[in-house]
C-alpha positions in Angstrom: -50.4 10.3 7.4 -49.9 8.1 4.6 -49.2 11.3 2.1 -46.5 12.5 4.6 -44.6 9.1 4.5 -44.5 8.6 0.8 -43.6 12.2 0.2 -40.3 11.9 1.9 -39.3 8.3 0.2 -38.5 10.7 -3.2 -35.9 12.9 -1.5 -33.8 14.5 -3.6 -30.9 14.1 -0.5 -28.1 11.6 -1.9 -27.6 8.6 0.7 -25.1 9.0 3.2 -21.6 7.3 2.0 -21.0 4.2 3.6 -17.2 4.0 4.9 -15.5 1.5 4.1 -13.3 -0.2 7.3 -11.1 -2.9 6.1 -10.4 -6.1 8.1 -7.7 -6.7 10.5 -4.4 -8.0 9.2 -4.2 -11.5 10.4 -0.9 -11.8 12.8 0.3 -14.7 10.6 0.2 -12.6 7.5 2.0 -9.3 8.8 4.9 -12.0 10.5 5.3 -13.3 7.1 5.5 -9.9 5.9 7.8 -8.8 8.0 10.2 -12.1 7.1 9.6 -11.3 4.2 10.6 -7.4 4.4 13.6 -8.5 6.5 14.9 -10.6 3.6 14.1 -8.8 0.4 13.7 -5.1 1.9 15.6 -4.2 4.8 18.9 -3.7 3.2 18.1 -1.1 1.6 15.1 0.6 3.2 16.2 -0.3 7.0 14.9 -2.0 9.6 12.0 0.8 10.2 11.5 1.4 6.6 13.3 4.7 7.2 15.6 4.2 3.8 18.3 6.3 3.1 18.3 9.7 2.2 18.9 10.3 -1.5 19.6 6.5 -2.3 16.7 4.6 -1.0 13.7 5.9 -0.2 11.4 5.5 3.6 8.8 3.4 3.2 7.7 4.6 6.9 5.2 7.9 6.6 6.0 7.9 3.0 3.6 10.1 1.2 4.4 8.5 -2.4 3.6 5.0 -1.3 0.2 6.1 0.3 -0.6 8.3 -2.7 0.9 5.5 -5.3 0.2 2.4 -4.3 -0.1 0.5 -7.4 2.8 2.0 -8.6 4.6 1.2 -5.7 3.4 -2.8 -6.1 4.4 -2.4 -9.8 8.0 -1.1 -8.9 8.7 -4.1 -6.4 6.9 -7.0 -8.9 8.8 -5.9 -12.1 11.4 -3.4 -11.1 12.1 0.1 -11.8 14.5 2.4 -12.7 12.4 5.2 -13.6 12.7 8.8 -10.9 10.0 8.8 -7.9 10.1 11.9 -5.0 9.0 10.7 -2.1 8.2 13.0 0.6 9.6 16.1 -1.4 13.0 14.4 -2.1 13.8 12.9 -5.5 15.1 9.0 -5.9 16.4 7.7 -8.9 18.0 4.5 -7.8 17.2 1.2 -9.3 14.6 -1.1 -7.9 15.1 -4.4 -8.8 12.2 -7.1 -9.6 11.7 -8.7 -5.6 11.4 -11.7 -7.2 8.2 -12.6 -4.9 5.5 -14.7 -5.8 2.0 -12.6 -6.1 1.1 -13.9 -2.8 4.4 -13.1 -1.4 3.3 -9.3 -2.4 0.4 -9.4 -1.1 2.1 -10.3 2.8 5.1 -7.9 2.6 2.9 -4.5 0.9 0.6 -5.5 3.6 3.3 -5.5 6.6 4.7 -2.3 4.6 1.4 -0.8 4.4 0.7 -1.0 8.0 4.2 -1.1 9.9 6.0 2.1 11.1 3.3 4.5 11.8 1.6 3.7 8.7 -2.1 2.9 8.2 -2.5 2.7 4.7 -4.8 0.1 4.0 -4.1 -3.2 2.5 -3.8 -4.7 -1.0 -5.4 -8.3 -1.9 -4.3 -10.4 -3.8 -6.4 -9.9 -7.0 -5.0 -6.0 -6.8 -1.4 -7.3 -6.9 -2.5 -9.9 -10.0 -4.0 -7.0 -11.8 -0.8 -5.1 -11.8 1.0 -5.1 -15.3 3.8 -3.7 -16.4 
């Protein structure tokens, strides 16, 4: 019996990966978010993050900003003028610099993030520090 229990210990099998589930948003951090969003966002991507065609693109279901989030962080923390296509329809508009403090970021990606139909996951705040130009 012992043979038969140390045999299987060496497995070659890999271990199963563990998912990772991320914490609930705190209510307090998606409200400032969303003040946030409402100040610094809305006039140009809309109330429901829907943007506008060929000017300003949707934040809600957007396929570039769950595929490109860091890039999406570095756009809003330093601005952008560079061309992005987001959900097969190109944008070359200027983002300016938000002007919002690191921790400001971190509220308003997260309300972004998760807002809209969106379940993208969230950022912290050392991922927004890390960002550089």
């Amino acid at each position: 019996m012992v043979f038969f229990l140390t045999s299987c210990v060496g497995s070659d099998k890999k271990p199963a990966k563990k998912e990772v589930v991320s914490a609930e948003i705190p209510a307090s951090e998606m409200e400032n978010g969303a003040q946030l969003y409402r100040a610094k966002c809305m006039n140009c991507h809309m109330k429901t993050g829907s943007g506008i065609e060929k000017f300003y693109p949707p934040l809600a279901n957007s396929d570039y900003l769950k595929k490109h989030t860091e890039d999406a962080i570095k756009m809003v923390k330093f601005g952008s003028n560079k061309p992005i296509k987001v959900n097969g329809i190109k944008y070359n508009s200027l983002m300016p610099a938000s002007g919002l403090t690191d921790k400001e970021l971190v509220a308003v990606f997260n309300y972004i993030l998760n807002s809209w139909g969106n379940n993208y996951g969230q950022v912290s705040l050392e991922q927004i520090e890390a960002v550089e130009r």
